[in-house]
mmCIF entry with sequence, helices, sheets and N, C-alpha, C, O atoms, coordinates in Angstrom:
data_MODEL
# 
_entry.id   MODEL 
# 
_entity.id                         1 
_entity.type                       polymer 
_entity.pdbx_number_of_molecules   1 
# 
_entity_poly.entity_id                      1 
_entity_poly.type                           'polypeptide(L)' 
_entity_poly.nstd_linkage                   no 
_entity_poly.nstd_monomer                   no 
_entity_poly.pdbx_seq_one_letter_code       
;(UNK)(UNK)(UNK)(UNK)(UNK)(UNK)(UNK)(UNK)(UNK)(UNK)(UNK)(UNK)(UNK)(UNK)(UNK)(UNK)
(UNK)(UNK)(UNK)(UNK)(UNK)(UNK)(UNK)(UNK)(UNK)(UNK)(UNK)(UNK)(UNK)(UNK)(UNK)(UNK)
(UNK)(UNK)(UNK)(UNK)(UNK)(UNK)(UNK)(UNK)(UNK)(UNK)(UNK)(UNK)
;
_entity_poly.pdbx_seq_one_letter_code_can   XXXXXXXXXXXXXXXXXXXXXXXXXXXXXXXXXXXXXXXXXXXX 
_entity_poly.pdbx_strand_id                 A 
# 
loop_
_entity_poly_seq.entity_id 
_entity_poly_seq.num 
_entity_poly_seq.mon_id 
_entity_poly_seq.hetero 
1 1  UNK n 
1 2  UNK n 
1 3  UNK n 
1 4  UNK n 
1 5  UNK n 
1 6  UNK n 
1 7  UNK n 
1 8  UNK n 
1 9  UNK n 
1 10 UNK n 
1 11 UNK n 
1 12 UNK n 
1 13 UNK n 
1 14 UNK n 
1 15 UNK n 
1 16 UNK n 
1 17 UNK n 
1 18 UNK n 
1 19 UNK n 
1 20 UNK n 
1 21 UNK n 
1 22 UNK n 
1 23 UNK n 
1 24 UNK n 
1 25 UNK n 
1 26 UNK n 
1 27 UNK n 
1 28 UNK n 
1 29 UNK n 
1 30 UNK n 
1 31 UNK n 
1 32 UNK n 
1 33 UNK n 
1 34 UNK n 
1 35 UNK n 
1 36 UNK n 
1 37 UNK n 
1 38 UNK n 
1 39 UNK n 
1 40 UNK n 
1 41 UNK n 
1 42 UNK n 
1 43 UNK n 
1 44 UNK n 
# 
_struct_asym.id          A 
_struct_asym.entity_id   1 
# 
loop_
_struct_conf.conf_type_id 
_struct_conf.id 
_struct_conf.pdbx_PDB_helix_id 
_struct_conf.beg_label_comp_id 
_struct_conf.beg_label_asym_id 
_struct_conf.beg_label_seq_id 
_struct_conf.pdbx_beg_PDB_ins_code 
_struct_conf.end_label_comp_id 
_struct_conf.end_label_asym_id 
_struct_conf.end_label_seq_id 
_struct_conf.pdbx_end_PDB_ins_code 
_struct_conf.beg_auth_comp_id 
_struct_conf.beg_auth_asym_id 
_struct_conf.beg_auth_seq_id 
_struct_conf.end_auth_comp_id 
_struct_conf.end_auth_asym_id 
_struct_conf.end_auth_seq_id 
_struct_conf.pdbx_PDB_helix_class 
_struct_conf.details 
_struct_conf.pdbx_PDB_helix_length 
HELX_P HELX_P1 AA1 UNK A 6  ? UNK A 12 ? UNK A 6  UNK A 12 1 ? 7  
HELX_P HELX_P2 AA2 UNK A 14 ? UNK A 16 ? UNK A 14 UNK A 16 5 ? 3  
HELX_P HELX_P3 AA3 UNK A 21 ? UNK A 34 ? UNK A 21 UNK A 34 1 ? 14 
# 
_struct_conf_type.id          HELX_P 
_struct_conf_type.criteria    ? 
_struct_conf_type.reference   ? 
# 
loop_
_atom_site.group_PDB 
_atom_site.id 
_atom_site.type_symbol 
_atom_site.label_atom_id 
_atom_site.label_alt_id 
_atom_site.label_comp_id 
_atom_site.label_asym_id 
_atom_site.label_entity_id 
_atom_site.label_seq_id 
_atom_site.pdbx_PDB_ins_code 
_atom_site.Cartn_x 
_atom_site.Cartn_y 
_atom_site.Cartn_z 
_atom_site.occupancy 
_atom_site.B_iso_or_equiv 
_atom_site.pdbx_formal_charge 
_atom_site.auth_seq_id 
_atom_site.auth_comp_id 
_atom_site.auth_asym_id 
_atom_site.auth_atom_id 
_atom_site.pdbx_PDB_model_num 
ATOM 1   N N  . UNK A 1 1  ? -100.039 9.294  309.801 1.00 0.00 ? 1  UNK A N  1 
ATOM 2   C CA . UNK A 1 1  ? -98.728  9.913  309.904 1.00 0.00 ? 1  UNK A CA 1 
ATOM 3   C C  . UNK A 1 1  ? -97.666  8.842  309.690 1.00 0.00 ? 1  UNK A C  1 
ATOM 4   O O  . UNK A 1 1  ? -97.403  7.837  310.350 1.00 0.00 ? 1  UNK A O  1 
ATOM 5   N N  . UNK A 1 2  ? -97.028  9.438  308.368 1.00 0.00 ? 2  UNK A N  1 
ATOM 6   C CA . UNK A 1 2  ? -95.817  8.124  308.627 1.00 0.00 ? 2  UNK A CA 1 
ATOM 7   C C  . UNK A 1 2  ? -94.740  8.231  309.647 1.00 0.00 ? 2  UNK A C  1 
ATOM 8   O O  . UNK A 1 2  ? -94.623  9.188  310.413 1.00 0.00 ? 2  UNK A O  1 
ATOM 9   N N  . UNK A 1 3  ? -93.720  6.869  309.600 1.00 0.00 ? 3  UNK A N  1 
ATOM 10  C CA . UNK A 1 3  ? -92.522  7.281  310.744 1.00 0.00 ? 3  UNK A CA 1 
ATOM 11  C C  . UNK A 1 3  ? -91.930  7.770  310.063 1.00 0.00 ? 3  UNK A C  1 
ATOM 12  O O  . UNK A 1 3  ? -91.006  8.190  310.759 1.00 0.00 ? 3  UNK A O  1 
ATOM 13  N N  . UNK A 1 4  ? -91.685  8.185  308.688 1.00 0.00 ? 4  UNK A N  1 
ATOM 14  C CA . UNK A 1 4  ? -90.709  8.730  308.122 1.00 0.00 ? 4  UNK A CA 1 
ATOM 15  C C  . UNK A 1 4  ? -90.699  10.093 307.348 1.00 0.00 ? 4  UNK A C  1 
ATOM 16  O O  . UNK A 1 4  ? -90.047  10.404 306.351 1.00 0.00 ? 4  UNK A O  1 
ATOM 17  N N  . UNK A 1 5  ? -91.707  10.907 308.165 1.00 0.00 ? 5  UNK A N  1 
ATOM 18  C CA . UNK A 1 5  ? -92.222  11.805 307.741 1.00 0.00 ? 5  UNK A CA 1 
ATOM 19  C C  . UNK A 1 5  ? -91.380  12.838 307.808 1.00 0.00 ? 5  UNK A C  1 
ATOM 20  O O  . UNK A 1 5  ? -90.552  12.820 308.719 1.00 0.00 ? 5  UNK A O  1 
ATOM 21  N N  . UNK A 1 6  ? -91.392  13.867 306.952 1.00 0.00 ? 6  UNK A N  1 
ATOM 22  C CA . UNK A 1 6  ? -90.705  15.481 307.177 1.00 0.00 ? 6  UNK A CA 1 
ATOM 23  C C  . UNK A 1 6  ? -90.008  15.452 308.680 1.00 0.00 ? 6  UNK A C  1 
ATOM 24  O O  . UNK A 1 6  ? -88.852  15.227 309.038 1.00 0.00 ? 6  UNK A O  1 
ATOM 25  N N  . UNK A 1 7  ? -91.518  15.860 309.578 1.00 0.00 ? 7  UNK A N  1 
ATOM 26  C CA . UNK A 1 7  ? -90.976  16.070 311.081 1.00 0.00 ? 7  UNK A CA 1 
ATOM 27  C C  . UNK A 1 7  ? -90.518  15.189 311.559 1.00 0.00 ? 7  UNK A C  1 
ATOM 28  O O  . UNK A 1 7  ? -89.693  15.361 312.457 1.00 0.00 ? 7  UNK A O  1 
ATOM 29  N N  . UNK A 1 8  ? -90.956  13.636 311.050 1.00 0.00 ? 8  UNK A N  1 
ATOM 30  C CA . UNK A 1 8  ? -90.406  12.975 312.392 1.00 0.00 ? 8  UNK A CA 1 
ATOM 31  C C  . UNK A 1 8  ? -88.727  12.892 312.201 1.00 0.00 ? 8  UNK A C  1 
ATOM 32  O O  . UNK A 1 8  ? -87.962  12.654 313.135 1.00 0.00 ? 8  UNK A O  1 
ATOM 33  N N  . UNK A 1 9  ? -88.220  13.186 310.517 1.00 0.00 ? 9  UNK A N  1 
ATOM 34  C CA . UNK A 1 9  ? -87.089  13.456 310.030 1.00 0.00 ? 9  UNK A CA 1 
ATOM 35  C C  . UNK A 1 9  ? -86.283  14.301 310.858 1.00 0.00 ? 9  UNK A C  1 
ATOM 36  O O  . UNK A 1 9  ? -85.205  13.971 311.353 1.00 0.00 ? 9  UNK A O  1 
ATOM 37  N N  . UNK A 1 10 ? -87.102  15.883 311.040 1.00 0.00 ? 10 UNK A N  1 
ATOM 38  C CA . UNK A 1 10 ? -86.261  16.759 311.469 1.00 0.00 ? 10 UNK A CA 1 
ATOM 39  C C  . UNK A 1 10 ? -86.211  16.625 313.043 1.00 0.00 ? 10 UNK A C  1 
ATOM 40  O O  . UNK A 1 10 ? -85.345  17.227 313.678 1.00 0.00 ? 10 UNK A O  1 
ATOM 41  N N  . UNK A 1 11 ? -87.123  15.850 313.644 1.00 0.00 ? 11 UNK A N  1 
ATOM 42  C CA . UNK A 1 11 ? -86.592  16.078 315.243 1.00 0.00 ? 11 UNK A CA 1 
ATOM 43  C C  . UNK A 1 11 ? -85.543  14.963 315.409 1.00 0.00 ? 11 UNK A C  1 
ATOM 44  O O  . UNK A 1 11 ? -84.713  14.865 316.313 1.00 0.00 ? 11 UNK A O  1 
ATOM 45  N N  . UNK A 1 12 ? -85.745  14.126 314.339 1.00 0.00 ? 12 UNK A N  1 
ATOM 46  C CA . UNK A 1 12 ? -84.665  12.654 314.751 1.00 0.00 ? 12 UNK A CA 1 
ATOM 47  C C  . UNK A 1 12 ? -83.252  13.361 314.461 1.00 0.00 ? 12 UNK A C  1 
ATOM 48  O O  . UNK A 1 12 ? -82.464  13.315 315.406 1.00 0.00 ? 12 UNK A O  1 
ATOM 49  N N  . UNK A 1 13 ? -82.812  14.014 313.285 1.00 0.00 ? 13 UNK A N  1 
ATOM 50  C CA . UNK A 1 13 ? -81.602  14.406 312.650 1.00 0.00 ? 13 UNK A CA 1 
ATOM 51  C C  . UNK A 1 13 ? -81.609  15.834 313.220 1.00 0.00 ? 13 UNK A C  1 
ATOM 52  O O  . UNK A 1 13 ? -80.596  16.375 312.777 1.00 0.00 ? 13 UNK A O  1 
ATOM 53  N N  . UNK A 1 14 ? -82.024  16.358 313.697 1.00 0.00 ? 14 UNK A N  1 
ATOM 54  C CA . UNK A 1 14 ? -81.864  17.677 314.319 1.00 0.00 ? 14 UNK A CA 1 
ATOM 55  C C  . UNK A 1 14 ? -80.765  18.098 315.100 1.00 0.00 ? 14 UNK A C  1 
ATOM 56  O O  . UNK A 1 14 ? -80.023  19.002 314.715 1.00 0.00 ? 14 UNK A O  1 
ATOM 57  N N  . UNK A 1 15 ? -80.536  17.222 316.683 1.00 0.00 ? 15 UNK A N  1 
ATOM 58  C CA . UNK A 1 15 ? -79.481  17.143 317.088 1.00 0.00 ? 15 UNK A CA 1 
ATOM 59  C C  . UNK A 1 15 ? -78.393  16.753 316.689 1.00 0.00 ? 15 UNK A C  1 
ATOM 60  O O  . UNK A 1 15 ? -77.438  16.829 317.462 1.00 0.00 ? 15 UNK A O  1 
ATOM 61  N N  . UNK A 1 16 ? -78.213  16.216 315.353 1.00 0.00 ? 16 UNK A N  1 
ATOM 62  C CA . UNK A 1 16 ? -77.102  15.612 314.791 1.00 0.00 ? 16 UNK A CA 1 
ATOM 63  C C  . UNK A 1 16 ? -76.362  16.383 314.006 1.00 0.00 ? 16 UNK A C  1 
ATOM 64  O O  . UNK A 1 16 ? -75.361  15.896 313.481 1.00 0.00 ? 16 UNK A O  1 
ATOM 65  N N  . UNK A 1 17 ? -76.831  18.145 313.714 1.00 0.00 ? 17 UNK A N  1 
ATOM 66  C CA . UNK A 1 17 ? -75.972  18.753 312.652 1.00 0.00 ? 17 UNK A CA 1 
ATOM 67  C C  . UNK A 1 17 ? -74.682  19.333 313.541 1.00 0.00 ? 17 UNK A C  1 
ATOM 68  O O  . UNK A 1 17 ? -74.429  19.293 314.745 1.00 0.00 ? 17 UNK A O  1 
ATOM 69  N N  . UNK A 1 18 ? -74.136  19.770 312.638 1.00 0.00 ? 18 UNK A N  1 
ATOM 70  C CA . UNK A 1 18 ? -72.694  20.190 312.983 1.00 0.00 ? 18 UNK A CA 1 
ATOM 71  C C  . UNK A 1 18 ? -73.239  21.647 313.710 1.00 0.00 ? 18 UNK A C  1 
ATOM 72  O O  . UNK A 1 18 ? -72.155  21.971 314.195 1.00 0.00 ? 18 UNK A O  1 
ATOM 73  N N  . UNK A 1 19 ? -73.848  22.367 313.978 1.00 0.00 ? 19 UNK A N  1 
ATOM 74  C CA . UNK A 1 19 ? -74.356  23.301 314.653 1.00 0.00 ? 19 UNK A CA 1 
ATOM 75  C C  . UNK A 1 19 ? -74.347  23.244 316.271 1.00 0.00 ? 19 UNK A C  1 
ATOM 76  O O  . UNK A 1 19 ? -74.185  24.109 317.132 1.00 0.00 ? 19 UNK A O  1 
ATOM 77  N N  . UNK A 1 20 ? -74.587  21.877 316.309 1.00 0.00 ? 20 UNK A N  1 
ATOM 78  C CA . UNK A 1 20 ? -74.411  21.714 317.862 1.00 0.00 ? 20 UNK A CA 1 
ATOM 79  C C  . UNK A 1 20 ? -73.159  21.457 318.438 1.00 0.00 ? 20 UNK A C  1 
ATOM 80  O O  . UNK A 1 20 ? -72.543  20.446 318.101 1.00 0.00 ? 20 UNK A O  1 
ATOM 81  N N  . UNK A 1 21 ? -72.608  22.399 319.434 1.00 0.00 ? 21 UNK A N  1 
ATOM 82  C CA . UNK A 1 21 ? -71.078  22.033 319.788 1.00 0.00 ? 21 UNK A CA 1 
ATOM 83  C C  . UNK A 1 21 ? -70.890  20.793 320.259 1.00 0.00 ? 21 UNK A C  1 
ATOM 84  O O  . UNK A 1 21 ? -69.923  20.081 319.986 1.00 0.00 ? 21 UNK A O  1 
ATOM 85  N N  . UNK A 1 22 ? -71.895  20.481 321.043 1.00 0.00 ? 22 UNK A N  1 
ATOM 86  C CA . UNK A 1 22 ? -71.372  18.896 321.205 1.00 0.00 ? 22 UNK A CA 1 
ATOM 87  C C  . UNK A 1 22 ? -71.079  17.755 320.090 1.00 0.00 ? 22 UNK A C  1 
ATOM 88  O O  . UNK A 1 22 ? -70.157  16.941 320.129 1.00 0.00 ? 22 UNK A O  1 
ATOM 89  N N  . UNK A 1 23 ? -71.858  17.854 319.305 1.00 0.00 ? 23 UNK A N  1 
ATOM 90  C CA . UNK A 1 23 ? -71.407  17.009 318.142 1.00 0.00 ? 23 UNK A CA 1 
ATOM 91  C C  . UNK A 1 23 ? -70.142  17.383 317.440 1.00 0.00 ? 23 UNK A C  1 
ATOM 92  O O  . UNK A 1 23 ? -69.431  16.581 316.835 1.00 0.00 ? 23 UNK A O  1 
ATOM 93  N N  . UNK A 1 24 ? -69.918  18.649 317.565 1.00 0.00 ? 24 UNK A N  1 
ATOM 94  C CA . UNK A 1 24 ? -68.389  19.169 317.063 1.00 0.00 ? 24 UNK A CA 1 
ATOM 95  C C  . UNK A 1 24 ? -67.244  18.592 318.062 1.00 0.00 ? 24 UNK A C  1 
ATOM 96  O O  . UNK A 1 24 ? -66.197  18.148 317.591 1.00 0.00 ? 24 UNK A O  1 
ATOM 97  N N  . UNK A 1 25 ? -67.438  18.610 319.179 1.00 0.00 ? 25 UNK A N  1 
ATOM 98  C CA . UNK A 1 25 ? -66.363  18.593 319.841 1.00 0.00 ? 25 UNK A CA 1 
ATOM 99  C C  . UNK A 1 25 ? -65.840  16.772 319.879 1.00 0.00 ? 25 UNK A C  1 
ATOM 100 O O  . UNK A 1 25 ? -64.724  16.259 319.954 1.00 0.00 ? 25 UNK A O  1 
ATOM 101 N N  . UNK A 1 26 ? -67.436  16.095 319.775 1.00 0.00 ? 26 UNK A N  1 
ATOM 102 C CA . UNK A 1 26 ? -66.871  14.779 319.807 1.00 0.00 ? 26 UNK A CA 1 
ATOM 103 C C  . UNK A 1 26 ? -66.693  14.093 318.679 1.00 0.00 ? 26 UNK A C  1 
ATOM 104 O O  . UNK A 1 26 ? -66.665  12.865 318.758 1.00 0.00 ? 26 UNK A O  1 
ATOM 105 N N  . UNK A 1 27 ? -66.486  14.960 316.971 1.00 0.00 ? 27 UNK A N  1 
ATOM 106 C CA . UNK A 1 27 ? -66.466  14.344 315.989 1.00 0.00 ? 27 UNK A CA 1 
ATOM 107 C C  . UNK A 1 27 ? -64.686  14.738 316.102 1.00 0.00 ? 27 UNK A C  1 
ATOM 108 O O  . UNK A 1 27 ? -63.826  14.138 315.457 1.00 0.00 ? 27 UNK A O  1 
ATOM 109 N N  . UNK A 1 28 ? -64.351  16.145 317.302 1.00 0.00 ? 28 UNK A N  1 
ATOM 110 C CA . UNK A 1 28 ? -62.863  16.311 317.607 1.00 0.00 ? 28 UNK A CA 1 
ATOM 111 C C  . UNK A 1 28 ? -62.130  15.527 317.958 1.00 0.00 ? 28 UNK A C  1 
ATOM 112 O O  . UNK A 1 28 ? -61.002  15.241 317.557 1.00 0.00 ? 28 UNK A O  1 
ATOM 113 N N  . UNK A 1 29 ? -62.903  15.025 318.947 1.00 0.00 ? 29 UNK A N  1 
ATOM 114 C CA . UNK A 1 29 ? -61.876  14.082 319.637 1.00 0.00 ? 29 UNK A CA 1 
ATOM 115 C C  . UNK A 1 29 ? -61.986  12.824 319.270 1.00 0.00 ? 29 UNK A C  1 
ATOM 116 O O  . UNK A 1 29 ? -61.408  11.983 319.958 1.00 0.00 ? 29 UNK A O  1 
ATOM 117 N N  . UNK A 1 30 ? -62.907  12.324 317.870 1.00 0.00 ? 30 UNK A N  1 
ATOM 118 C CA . UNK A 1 30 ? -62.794  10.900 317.740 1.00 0.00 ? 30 UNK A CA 1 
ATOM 119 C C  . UNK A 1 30 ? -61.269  10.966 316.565 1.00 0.00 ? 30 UNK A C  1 
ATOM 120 O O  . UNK A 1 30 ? -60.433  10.064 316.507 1.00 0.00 ? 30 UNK A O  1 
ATOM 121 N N  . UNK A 1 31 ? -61.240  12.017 315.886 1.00 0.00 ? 31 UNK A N  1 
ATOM 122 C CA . UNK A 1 31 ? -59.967  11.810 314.709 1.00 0.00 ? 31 UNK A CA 1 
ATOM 123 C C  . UNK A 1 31 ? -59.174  11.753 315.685 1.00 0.00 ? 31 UNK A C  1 
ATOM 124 O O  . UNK A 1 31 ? -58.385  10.814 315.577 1.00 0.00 ? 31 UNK A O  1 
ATOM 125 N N  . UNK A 1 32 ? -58.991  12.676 317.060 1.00 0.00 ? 32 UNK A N  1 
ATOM 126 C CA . UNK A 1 32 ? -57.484  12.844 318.018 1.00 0.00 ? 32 UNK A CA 1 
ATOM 127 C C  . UNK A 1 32 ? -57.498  11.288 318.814 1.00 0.00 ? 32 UNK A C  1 
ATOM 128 O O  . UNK A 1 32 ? -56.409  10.748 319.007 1.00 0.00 ? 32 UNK A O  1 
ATOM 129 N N  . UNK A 1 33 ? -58.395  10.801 319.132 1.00 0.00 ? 33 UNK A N  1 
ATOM 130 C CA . UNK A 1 33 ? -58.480  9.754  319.615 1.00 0.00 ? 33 UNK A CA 1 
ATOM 131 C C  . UNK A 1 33 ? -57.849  8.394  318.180 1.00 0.00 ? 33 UNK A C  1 
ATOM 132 O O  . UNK A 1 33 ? -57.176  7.416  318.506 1.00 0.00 ? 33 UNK A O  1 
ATOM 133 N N  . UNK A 1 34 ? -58.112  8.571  317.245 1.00 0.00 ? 34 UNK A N  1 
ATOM 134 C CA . UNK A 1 34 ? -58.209  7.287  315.920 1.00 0.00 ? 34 UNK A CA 1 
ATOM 135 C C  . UNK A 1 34 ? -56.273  7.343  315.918 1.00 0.00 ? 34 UNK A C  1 
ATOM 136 O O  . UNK A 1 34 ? -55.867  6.194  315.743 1.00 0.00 ? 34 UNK A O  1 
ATOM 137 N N  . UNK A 1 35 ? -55.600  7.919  316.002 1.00 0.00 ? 35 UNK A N  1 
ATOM 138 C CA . UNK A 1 35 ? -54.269  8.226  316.287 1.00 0.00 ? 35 UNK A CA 1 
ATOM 139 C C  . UNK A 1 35 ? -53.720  8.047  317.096 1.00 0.00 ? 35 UNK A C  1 
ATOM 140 O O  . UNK A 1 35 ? -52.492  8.133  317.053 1.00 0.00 ? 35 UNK A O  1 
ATOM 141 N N  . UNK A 1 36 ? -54.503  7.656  318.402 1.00 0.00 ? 36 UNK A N  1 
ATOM 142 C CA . UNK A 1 36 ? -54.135  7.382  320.114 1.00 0.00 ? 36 UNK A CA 1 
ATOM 143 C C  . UNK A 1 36 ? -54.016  6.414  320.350 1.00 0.00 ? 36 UNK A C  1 
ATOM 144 O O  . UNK A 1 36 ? -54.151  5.810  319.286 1.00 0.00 ? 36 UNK A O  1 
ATOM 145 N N  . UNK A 1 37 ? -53.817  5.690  321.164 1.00 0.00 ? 37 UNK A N  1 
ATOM 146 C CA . UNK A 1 37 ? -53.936  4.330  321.884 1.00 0.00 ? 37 UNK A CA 1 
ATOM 147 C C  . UNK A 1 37 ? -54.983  4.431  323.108 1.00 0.00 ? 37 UNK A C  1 
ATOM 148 O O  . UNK A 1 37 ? -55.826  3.597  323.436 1.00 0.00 ? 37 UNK A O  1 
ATOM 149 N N  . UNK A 1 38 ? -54.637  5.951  323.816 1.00 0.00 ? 38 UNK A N  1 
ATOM 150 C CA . UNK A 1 38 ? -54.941  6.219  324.844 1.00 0.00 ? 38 UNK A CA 1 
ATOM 151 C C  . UNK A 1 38 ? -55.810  8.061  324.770 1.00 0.00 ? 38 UNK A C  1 
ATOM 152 O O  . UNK A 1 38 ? -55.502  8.977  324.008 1.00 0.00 ? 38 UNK A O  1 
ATOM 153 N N  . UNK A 1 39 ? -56.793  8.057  325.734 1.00 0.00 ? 39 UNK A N  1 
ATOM 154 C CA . UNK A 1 39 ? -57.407  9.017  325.763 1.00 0.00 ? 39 UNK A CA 1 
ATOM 155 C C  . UNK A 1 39 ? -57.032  10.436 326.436 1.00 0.00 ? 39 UNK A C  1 
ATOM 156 O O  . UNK A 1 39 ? -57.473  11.559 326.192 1.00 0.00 ? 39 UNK A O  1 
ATOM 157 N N  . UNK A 1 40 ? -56.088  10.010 327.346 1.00 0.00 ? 40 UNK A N  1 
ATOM 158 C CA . UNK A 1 40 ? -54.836  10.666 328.283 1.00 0.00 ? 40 UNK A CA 1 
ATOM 159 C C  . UNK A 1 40 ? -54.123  12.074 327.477 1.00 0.00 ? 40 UNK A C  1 
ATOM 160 O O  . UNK A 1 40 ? -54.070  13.297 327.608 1.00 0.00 ? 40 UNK A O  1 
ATOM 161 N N  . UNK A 1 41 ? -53.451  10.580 326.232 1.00 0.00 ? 41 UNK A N  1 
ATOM 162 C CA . UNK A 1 41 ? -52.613  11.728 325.518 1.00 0.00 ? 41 UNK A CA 1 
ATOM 163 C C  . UNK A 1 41 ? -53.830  12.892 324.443 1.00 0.00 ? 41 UNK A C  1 
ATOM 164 O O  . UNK A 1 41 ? -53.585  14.062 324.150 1.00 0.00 ? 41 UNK A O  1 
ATOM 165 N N  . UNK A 1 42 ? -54.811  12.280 324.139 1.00 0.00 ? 42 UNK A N  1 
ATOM 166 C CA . UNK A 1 42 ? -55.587  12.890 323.157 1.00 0.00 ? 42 UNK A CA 1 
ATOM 167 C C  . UNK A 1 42 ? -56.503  14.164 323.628 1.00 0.00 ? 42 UNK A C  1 
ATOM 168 O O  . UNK A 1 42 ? -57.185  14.870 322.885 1.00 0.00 ? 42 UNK A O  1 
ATOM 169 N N  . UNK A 1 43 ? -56.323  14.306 325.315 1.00 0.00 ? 43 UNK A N  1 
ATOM 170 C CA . UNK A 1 43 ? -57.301  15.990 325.473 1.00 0.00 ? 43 UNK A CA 1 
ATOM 171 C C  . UNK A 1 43 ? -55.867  16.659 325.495 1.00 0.00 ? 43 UNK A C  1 
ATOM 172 O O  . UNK A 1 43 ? -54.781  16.306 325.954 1.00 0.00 ? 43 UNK A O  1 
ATOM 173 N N  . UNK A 1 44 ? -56.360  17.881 324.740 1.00 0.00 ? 44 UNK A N  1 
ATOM 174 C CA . UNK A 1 44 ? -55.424  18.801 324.718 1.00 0.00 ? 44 UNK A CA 1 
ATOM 175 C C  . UNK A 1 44 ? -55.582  20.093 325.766 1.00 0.00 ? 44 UNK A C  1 
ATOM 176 O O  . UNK A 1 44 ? -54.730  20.982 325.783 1.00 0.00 ? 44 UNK A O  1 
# 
């Protein structure tokens, strides 16, 4: 079995698609944050 096989592909990159809200919410707050100084002003 390689390490770079199909599956071991899809369980590594799996959690990483845009499907999961968490990855949405913190790809949100890194642009609102890249504009900030502070994390304060950046939750809305």
């Amino acid at each position: 079995m390689s390490l770079f096989s199909k599956r071991n592909k899809e369980v590594l990159t799996g959690p990483l698609n845009l499907d999961n809200p968490i990855v949405g919410q913190v790809l949100g707050i890194c642009s609102a944050l890249a504009v900030t100084s502070q994390l304060k002003p950046a939750i809305v």
